[in-house]
N, C-alpha and C positions, 0 to 999 in steps of 0.2 A: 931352927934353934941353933945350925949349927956354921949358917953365913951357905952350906955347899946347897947347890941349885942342880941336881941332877936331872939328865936330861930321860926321861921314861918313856920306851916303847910300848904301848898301847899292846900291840901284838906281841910284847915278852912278858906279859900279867900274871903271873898264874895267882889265880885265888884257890884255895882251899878250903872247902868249905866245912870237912869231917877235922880241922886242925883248928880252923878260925882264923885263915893269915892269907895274906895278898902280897905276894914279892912280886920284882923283878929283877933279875940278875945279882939273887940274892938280897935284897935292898927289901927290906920290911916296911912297903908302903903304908903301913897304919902308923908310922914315928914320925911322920910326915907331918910340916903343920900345913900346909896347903900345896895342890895339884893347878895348876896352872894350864887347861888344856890347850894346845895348841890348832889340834885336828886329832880324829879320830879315826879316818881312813883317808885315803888318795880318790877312792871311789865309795860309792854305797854297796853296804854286803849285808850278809845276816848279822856275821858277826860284831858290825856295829850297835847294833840294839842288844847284847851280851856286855860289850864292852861301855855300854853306857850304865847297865843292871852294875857293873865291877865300881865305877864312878859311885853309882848309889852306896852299892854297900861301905865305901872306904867313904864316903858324906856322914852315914848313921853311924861310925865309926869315930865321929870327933875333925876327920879330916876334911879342912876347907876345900871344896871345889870349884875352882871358876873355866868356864861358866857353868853355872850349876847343869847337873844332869838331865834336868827335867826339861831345861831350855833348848840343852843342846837334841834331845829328842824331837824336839818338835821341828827345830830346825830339819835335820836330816830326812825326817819324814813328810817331809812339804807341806804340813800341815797350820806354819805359822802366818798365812795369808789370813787364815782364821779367825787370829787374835788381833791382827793388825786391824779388819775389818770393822771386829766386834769394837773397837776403840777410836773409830772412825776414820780409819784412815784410808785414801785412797789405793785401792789394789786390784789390777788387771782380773781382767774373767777369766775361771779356772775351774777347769774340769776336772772331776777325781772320776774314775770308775772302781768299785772294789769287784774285783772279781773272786770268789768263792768254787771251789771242787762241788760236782756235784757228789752226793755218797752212795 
């Protein structure tokens, strides 16, 4: 709305969830008309699938996300060979193992 294009660190997010608001360096990401992701980490962590849930929440919020949240998850979680396959596209042999704790 307002032309400025700030640039938002991923890891300076805080959402608030007992308040209802998601800053960053003071910056009330819900005034936002769209987030523009760039990347989400340098590496894969836990904290990427948190910062994808913060994506979500500021999406149900009104606020445009590209690329939307749910894509960029599948991405990160190697799990888009999946879709490409289902849609027939040619895609390398690939192994998942899920390994589970025993209790």
């Amino acid at each position: 709305r307002t032309g400025a294009c700030p640039t938002i660190d991923l890891a300076r997010v805080h959402l608030d969830l007992g308040r209802d608001t998601c800053t960053c360096d003071g910056l009330d990401l819900t005034r936002l008309d769209a987030l523009l992701v760039k990347k989400i980490d340098l590496a894969y962590s836990p904290q990427n699938l948190d910062r994808i849930e913060i994506l979500r929440w500021l999406e149900a919020r009104g606020v445009a996300v590209f690329s939307r949240p749910d894509r960029i998850a599948r991405l990160i979680t190697g799990f888009l060979h999946l879709e490409l396959r289902a849609a027939g596209f040619p895609v390398p042999e690939t192994h998942h193992q899920i390994v589970t704790k025993a209790a």
